[in-house]
VOGU-3710 file (C-alpha; in Angstrom, 3 decimals, decimal comma):
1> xxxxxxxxxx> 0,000/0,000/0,000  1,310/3,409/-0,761  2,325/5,927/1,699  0,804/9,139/1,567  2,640/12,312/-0,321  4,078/14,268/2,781  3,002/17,541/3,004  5,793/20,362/1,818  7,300/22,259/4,630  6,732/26,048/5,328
11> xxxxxxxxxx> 10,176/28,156/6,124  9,167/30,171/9,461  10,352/33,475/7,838  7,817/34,348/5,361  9,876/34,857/1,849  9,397/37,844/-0,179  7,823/37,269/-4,069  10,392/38,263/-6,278  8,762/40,049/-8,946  11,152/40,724/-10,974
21> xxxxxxxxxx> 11,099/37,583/-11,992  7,549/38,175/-13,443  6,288/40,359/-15,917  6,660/43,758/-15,058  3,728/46,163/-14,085  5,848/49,022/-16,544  5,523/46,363/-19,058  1,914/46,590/-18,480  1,651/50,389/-18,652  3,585/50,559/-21,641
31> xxxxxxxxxx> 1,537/48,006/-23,496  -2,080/50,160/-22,946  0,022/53,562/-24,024  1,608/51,535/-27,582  -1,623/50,014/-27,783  -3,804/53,530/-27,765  -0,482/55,446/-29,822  -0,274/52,398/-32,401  -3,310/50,462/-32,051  -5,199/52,808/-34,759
41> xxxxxxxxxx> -1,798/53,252/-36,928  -1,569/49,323/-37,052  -5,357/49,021/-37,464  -4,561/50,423/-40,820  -2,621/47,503/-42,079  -5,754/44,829/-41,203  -7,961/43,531/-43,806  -10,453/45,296/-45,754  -8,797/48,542/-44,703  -8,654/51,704/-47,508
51> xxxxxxxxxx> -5,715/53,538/-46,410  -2,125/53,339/-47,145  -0,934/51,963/-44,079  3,338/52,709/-44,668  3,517/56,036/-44,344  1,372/55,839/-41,241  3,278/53,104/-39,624  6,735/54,201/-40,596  5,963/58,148/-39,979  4,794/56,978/-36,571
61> xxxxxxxxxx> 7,312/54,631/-35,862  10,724/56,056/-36,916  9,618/60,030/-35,776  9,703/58,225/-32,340  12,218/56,419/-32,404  14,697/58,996/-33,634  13,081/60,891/-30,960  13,743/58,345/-28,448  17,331/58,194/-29,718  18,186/61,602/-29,729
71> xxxxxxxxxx> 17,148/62,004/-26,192  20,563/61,112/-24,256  22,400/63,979/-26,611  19,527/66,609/-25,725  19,716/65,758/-22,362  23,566/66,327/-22,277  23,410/69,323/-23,647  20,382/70,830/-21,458  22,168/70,133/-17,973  25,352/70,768/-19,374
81> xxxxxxxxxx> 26,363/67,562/-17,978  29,561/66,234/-19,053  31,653/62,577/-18,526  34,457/63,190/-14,973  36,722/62,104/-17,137  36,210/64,892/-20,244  37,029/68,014/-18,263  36,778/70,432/-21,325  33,528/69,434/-22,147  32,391/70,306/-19,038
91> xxxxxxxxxx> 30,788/73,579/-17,360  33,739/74,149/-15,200  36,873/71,882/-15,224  36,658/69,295/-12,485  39,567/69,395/-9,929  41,318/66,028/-8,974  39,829/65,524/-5,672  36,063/66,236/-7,680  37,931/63,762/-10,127  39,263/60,838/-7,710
101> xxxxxxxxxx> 35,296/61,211/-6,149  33,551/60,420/-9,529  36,110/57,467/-10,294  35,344/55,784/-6,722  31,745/56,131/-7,632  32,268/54,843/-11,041  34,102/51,313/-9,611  31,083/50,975/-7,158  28,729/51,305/-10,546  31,302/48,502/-12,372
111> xxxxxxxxxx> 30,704/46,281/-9,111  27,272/46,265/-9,035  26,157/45,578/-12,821  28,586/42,992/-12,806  28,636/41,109/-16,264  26,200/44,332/-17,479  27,151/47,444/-18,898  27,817/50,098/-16,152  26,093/53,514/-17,334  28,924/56,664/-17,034
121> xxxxxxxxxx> 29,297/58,743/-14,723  28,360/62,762/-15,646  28,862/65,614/-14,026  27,460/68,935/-13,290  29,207/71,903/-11,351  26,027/73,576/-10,302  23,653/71,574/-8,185  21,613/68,781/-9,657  20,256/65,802/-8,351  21,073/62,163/-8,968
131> xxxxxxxxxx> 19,248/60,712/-11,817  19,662/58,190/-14,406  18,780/58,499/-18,433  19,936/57,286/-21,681  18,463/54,566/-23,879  19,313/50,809/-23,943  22,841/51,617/-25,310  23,649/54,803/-24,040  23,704/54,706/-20,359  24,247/57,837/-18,273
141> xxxxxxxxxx> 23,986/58,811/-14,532  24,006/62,323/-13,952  24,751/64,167/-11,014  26,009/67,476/-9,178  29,535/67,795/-7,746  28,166/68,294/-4,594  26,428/64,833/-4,478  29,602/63,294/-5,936  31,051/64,333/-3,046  28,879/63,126/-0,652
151> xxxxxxxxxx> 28,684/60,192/-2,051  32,155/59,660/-2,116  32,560/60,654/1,760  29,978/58,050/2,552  31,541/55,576/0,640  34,773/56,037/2,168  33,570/55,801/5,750  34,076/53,406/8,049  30,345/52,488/9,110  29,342/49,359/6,674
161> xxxxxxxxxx> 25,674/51,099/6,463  26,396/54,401/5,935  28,759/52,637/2,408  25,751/50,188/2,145  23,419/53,038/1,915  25,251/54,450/-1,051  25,701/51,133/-2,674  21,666/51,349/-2,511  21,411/54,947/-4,249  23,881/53,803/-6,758
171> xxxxxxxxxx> 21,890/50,335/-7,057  18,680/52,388/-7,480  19,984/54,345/-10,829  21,842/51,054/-12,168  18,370/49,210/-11,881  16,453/51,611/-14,445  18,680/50,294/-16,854  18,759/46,469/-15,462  15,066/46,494/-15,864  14,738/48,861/-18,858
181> xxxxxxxxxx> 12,068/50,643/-17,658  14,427/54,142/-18,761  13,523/52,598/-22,521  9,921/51,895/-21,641  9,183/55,417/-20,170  11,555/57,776/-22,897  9,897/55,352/-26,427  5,982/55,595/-24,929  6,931/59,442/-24,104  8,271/59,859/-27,585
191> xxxxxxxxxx> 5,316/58,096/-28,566  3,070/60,690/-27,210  4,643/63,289/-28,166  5,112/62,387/-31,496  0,944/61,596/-31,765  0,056/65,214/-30,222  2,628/66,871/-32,198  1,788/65,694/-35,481  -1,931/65,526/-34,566  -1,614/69,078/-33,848
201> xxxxxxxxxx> 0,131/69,905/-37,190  -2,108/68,219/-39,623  -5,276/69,911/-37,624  -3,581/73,428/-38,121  -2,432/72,567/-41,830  -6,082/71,039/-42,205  -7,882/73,968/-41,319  -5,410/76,935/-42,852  -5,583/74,598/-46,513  -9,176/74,500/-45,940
211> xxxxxxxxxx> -9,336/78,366/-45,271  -7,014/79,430/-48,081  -9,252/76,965/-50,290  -12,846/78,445/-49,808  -11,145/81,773/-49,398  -9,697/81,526/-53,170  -12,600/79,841/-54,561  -14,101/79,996/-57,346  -10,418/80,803/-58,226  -9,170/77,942/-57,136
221> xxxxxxxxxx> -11,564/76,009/-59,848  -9,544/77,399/-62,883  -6,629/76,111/-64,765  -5,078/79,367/-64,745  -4,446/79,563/-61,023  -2,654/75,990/-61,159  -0,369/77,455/-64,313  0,301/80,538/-61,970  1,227/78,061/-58,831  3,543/76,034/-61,219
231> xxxxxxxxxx> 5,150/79,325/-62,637  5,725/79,734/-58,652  7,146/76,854/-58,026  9,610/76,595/-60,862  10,816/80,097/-59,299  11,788/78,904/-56,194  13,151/76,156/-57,662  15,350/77,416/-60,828  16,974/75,029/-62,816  14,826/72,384/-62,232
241> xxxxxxxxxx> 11,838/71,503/-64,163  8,400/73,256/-63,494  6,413/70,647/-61,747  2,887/69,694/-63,783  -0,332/70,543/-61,551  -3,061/69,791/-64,157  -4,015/66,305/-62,937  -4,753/68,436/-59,355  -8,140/69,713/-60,802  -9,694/66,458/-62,222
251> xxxxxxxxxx> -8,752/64,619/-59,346  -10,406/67,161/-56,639  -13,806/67,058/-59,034  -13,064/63,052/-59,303  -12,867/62,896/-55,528  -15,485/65,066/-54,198  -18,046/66,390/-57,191  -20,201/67,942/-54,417  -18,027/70,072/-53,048  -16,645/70,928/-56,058
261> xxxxxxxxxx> -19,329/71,973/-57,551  -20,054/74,160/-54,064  -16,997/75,593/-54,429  -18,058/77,304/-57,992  -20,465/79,492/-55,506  -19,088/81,705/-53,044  -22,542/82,017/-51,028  -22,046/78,396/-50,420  -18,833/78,999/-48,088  -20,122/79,293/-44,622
271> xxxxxxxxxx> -22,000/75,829/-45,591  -18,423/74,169/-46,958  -16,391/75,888/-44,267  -18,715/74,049/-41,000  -18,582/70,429/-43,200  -14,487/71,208/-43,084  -14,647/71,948/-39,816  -16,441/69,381/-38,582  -14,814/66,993/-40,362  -11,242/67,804/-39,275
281> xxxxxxxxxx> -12,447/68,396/-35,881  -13,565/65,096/-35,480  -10,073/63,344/-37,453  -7,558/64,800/-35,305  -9,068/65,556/-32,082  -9,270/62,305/-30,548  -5,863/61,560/-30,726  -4,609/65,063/-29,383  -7,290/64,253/-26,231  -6,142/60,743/-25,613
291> xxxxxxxxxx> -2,697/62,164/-26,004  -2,819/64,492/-22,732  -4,904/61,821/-21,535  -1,884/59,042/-21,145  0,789/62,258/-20,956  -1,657/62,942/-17,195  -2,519/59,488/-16,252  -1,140/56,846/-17,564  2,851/58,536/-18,415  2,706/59,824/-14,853
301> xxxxxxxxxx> 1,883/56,049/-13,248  4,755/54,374/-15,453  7,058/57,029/-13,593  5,944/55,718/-10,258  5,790/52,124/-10,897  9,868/51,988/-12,169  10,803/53,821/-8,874  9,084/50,604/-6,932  10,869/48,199/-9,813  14,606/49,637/-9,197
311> xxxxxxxxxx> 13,794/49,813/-5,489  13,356/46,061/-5,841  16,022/45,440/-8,056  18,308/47,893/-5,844  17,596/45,489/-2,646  18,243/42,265/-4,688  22,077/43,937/-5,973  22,781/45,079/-2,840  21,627/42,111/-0,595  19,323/44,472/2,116
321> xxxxxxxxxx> 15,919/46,120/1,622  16,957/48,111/4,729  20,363/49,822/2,934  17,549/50,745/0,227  15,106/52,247/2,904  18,461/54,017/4,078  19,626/54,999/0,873  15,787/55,844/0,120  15,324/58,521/2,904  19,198/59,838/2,235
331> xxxxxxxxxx> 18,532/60,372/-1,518  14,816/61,946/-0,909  14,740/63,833/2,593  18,655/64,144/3,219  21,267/66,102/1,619  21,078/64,278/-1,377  17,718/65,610/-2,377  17,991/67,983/-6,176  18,398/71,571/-5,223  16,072/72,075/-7,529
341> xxxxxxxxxx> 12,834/74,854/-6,492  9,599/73,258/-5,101  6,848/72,980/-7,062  3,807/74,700/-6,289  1,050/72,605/-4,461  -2,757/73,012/-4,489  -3,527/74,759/-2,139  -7,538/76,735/-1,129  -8,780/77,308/1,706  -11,003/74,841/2,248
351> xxxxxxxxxx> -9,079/72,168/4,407  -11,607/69,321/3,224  -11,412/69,419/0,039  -7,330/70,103/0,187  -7,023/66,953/2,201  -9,219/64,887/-0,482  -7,190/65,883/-3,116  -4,167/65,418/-1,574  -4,712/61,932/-0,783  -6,535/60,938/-4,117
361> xxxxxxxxxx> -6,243/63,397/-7,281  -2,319/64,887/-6,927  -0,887/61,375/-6,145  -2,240/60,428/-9,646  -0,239/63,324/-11,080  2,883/63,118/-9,427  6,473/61,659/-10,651  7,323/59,662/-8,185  5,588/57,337/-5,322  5,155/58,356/-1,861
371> xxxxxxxxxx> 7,705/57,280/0,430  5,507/54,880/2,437  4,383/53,511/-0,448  7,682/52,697/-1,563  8,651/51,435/1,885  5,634/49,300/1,783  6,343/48,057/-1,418  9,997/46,834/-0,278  7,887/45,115/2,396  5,525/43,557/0,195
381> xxxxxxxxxx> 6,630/43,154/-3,612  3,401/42,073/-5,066  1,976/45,489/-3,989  4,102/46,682/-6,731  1,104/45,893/-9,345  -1,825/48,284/-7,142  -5,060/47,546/-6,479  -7,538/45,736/-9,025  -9,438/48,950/-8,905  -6,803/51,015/-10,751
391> xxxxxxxxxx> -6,113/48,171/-12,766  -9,266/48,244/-13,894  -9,502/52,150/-14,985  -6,109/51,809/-16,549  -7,632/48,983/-18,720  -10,613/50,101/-19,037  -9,360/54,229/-20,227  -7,347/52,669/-22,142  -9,492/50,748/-24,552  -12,269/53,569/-24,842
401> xxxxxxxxxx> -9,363/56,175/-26,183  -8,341/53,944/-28,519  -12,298/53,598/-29,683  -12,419/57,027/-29,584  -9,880/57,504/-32,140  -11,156/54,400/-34,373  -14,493/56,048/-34,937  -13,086/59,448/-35,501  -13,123/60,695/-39,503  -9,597/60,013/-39,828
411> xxxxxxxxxx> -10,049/56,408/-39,105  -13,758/55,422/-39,286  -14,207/55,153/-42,941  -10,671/54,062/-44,234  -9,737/51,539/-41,259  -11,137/48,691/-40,565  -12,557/47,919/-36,805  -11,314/45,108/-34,560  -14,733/45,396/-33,181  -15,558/43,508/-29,944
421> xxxxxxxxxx> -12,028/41,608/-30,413  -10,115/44,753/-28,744  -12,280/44,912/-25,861  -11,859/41,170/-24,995  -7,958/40,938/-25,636  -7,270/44,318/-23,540  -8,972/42,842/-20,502  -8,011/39,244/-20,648  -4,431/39,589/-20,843  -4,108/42,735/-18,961
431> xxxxxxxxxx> -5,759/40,942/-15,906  -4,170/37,426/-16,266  -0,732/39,439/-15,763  -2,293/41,284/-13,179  -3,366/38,521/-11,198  0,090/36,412/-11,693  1,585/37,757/-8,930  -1,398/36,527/-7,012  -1,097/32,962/-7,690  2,477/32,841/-7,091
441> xxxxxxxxxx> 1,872/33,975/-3,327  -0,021/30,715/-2,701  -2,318/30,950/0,492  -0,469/34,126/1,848  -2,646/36,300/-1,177  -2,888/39,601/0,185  -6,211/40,460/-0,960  -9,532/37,650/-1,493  -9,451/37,146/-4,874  -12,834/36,067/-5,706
451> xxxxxxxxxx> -14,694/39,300/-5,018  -11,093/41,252/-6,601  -11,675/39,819/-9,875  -15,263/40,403/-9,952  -15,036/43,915/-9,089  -12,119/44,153/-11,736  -14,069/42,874/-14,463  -17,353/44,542/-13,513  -15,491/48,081/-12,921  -13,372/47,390/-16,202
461> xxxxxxxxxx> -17,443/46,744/-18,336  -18,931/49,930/-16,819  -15,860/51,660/-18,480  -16,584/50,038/-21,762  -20,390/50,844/-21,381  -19,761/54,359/-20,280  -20,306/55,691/-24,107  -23,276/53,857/-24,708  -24,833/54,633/-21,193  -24,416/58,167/-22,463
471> xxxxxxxxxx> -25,488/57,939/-25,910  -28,803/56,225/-24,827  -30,629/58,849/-23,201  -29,211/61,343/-25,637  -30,880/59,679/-28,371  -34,099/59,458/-26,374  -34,307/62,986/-25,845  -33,414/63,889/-29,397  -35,916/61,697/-30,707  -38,421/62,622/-28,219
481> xxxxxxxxxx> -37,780/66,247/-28,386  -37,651/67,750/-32,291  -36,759/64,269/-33,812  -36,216/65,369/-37,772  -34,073/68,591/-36,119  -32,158/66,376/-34,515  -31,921/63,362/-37,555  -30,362/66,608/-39,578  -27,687/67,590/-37,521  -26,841/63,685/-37,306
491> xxxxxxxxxx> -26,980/63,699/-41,150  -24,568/66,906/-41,414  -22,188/65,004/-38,764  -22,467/61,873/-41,017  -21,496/63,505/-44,112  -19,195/65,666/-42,899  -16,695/62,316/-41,502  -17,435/61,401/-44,963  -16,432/64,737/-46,257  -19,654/64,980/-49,002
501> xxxxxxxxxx> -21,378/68,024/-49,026  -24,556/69,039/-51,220  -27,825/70,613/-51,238  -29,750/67,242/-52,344  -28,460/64,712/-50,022  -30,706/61,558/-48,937  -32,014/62,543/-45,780  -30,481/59,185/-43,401  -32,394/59,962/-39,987  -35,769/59,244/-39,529
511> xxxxxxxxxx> -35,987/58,391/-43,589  -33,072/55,796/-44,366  -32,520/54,487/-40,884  -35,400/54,938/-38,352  -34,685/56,193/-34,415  -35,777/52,997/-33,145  -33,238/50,897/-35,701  -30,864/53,480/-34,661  -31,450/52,651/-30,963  -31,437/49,284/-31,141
521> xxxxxxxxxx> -28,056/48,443/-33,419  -25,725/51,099/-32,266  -26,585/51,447/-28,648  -29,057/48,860/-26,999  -27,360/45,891/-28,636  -23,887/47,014/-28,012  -24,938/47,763/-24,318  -26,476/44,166/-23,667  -23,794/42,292/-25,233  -20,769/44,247/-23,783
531> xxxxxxxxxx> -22,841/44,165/-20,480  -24,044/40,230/-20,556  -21,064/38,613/-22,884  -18,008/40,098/-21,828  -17,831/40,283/-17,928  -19,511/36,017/-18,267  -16,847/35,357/-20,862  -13,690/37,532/-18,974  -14,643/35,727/-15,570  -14,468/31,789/-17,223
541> xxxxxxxxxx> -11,148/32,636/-18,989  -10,194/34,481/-16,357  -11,241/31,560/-13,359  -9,780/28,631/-15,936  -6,113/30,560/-16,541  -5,899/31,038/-13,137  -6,926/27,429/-12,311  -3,972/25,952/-14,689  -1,262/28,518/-13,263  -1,861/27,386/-10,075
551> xxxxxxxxxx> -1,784/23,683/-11,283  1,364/24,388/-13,210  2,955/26,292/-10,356  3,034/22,448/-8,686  5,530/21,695/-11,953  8,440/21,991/-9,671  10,908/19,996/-12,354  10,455/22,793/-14,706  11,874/25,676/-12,657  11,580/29,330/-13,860
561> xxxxxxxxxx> 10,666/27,023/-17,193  7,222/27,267/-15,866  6,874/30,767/-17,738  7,012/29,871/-20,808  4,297/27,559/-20,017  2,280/29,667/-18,892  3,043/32,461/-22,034  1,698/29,264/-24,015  -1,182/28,625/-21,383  -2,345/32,236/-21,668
571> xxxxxxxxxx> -2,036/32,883/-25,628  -4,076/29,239/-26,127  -6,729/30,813/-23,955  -6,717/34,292/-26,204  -6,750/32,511/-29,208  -9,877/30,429/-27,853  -11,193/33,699/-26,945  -10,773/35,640/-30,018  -11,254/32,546/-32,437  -14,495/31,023/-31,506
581> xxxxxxxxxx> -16,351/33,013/-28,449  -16,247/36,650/-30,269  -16,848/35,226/-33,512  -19,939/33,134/-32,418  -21,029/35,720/-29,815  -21,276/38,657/-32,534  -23,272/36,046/-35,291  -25,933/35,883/-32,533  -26,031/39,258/-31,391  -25,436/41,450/-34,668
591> xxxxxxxxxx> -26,692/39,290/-37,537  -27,299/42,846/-39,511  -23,510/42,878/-39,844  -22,663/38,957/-39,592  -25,760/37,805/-41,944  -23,587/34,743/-42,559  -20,693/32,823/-41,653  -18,359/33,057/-44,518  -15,783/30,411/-45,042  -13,303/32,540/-43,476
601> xxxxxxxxxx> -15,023/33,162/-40,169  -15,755/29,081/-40,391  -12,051/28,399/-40,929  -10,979/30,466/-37,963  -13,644/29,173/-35,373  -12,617/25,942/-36,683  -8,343/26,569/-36,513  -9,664/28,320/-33,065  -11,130/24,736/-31,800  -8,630/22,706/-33,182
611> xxxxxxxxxx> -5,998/24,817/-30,942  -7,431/24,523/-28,243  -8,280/20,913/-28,335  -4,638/20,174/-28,784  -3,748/22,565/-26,124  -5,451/20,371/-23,828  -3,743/17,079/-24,802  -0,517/18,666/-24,253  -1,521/19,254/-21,036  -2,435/16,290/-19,485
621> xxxxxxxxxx> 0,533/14,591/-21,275  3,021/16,969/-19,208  0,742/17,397/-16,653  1,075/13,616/-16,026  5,081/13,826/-16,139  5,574/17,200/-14,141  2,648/17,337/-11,883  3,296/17,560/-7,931  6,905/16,179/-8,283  10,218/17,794/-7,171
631> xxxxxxxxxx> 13,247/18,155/-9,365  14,424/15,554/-7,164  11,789/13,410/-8,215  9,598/13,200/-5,032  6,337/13,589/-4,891  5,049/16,735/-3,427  1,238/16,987/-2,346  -0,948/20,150/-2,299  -0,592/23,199/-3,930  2,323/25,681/-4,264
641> xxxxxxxxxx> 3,308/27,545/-1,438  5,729/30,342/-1,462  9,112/29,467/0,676  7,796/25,770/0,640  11,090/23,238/0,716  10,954/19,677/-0,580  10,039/16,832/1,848  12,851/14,676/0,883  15,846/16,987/-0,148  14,996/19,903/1,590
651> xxxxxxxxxx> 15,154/22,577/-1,385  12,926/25,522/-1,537  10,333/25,361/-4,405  10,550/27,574/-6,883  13,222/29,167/-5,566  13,763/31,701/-8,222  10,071/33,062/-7,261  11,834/34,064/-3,903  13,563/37,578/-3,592  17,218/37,423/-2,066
661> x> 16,578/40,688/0,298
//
């Protein structure tokens, strides 16, 4: 008869998750700011779409990242900051003892990274404080002479912690680069800049071409004023051949004949002038919101989060979360601090509302985390990722922004829509990495789980419905109010995205498409299905991944091989998701737009079903050979616990999910 499976034992100090050996929460932040910046500019290159996706994709993509690349140099040059070692380049030269300081803190730097690159040390006569920058090849560490100094004082002291403390700082500024969140934070800022700028550009171009236009028309309509533009051109360009402007004229009557033929009458500008308006209003406008949107909110949080990620990764180089806590209150309260002017707080007289917004609204706006939040976090890692409740709005912003823009003019009619498929993916995978950390803890989860996730999913649908929950009474009152007054300012909006303008246009409200049709397909339908569908589908893929990481948490063989398990685990479960439950799902709930399923939505619910069926065989094949057994080969009952050792050789589990401070 066989003996039972001993139970794993427990080591009596609780261990620390080491999250850095999970993906990271910046990771996170910088996937919903690409996804909003890109998501539209990839959209482009999808099926069915009409516009010319390269210059989109490559404007988008190389402005950035020459952006991003040129940052280091700018940022050289701004703080006159200048290598210890490269005197002349410098503000003032550096003397030897300024000199010998920088090179002791430059061996510490060496020491730490190890077999990594060790960012340079810059200097700065007048005060600044310590802060690292560059990109992934350009590493710098910038500082003032007076903290080199210091620095250098401390480390040659004869008190361990006062030198450990330093270690620490130094540890700190070497850890942006270890976990490249200095990359993640300077590419998505590029990225929003890049999107407002632009964005900003094209709306000003827009509307000055569109001014000039209807201000030169009917002038604009005849052939001499393109043989006057070329005998312009060829003057600011002599020697070179005048360029040939007479396919502009048939193309702009090819393109738009309505507004063409507007254009012939100049008591038809105020009419052309409002469809321009509204029509480039409504292409560039969403992105430049959503812009400032992720610059406020979302920009600000990635800040925050890396100063909790190098404070971890600073207490694993340096052995001690207390030298960090040390190093922590020396670099922000002590002399180390950037003699830099204070900003100006909020501040009103009302003490109430001062205290509510300084404990909820400015910490959403500020650079870096609170110091007991980053003591707290050194404490207790997994706090790292926040609460499911601003995991939720980060998710949930996220996904309507990047709707926003998709049904703006610049988008709506040329790209094609991912539809319900966005909404699904955003939340699924955002919230499976969210609740990682969770499973990894074992019993010790800091938070119950069950009513987390519900509240995460629920708070992350009311998001999504948001739009339609205010469309829906809008649309009542129009149509209950002056309905065909109403129907024609919807028809102007219409045809103005479309850019068609025209005294006898087909009336579309009330006439083509009735209120209640209206109702029904673009907001009641959307509403129930987002509102019934998502949240029931989001909680079973959400309840089964986190079922099978917890099962393959007991494949103890594996060792840190367990995450690319569950990367396979987790993009079987998307595919399922976006394969066969949205495809089926929106056949039974929009059959105005899926009449039919074509071969092609047949072949992927099919490829969708076959994946996942062989998905599951894998899985109880290696489930079978990895399953509740040690790398030692014994058997180990129950499920994973964090610190848990081996009951027959005594090793920790999972070791590498254990920080070393």
């Amino acid at each position: 008869m066989s003996q039972p499976a001993e139970e794993p034992a427990i080591s009596e100090a609780l261990p620390k998750l080491n999250v850095l050996a999970l993906p990271s929460f910046t990771a996170i932040l910088f996937g919903l700011i690409a996804l909003v910046v890109l998501g539209a500019v990839f959209a482009s290159m999808l099926p069915g779409s009409q516009m010319w996706w390269p210059p989109m994709v490559l404007g988008f993509t190389l402005l950035s990242l020459r952006d991003y690349l040129r940052r280091p140099g700018v940022w050289l040059r701004r703080h006159r900051l200048a290598p210890f070692d490269a005197a002349s380049v410098a503000e003032e030269p550096a003397d030897t003892q300024t000199r010998q300081a920088a090179e002791s803190i430059q061996r510490e730097l060496i020491d730490l990274a190890g077999n990594s690159p060790s960012p340079l040390v810059t200097l700065r006569s007048a005060p600044l404080g310590i802060h690292a920058f560059g990109t992934g090849r350009q590493r710098y560490i910038g500082m003032g002479q007076k903290n080199v100094m210091a620095l250098s004082d401390r480390l040659q002291g004869a008190k361990h912690e006062r030198r450990l403390s330093v270690r620490a700082i130094l540890a700190h500024e070497l850890a942006h680069f270890l976990n490249r969140d200095l990359s993640m934070m300077w590419l998505s800022y590029s990225l929003l800049k890049m999107m407002i700028l632009v964005m900003l550009a094209n709306l000003w171009i827009s509307v000055g071409l569109s001014l000039f236009i209807i201000d030169v028309s009917p002038e604009v309509l005849q052939p001499a004023f393109w043989d006057q533009l070329e005998q312009f051109w060829a003057g600011l360009l002599p020697g070179l051949p005048a360029p040939d402007l007479d396919w502009v004229l048939p193309l702009l009557e090819q393109e738009n004949p309505a507004i063409f033929a507007r254009l012939a009458d100049p008591e038809q500008n105020p009419s052309i002038w409002a469809t321009f308006l509204l029509f480039h209003t409504s292409a560039y406008l969403p992105f430049i919101i959503s812009g400032f949107v992720l610059f406020g909110l979302f920009w600000r949080r990635l800040l925050r989060v890396r100063e909790l990620y190098a404070d971890a990764r600073a207490a694993a180089l340096v052995g001690s979360a207390k030298a960090v806590r040390a190093g922590l209150a020396l670099h922000t309260l002590g002399s180390l601090r950037p003699a830099t002017p204070n900003a100006k707080r909020f501040s009103f007289d009302w003490s109430r509302l001062k205290s509510i917004y300084q404990a909820f609204v400015a910490p959403q706006f500020a650079n870096h985390p609170d110091h007991q939040v980053r003591k707290d976090c050194l404490a207790s890692p997994h706090l790292v990722f926040g609460s499911w409740r601003s995991m939720a709005v980060s998710a949930g912003l996220a996904v309507v922004m990047l709707e926003l823009i998709l049904r703006g003019a610049l988008t709506a009619g040329l790209i094609y829509q991912p539809g319900a498929h966005l909404a699904f993916a955003a939340g699924f995978v955002v919230f499976s990495l969210w609740l990682l950390p969770q499973w990894c803890l074992g019993r010790r989860r800091g938070l119950r789980l069950r009513p987390a996730v519900l509240g995460l999913v629920l708070l992350y649908t009311a998001i999504k419905l948001t739009p339609y929950l205010i469309d829906l009474p809008a649309a009542l009152l129009a149509q209950a109010t002056n309905a065909e007054g109403w129907g024609a300012a919807i028809d102007l909006w219409i045809y103005a995205l479309a850019g068609v303008a025209g005294d006898d246009l087909p009336r579309l409200m009330g006439v083509e498409i009735t209120w209640g049709q209206f109702i029904l397909w673009h907001i009641l339908t959307p509403l129930v299905y987002f509102a019934v569908v998502m949240p029931a589908a989001l909680l079973s893929f959400l309840w089964l991944d986190g079922a099978l990481k917890r099962r393959i948490l007991t494949w103890y063989g594996l060792g840190s091989r367990v995450r690319r398990v569950w990367l396979a685990e987790t993009s079987v479960l998307l595919l399922g998701l976006l394969l066969v439950v949205v495809p089926v799902t929106s056949h039974i709930f929009f059959p105005w737009v899926y009449d039919t399923l074509t071969p092609k939505a047949i072949a992927g619910i099919g490829l969708g079903v076959i994946i996942l069926a062989v998905s599951a065989v894998a899985y109880f094949l290696a489930r079978g050979r990895w399953a509740g057994r040690c790398g030692c080969g014994a058997a180990v009952a129950g499920d994973f616990e964090l610190g848990a050792t081996c009951p027959k050789c005594g090793v920790r589990l999972h070791e590498w999910l254990i920080a070393s401070y």
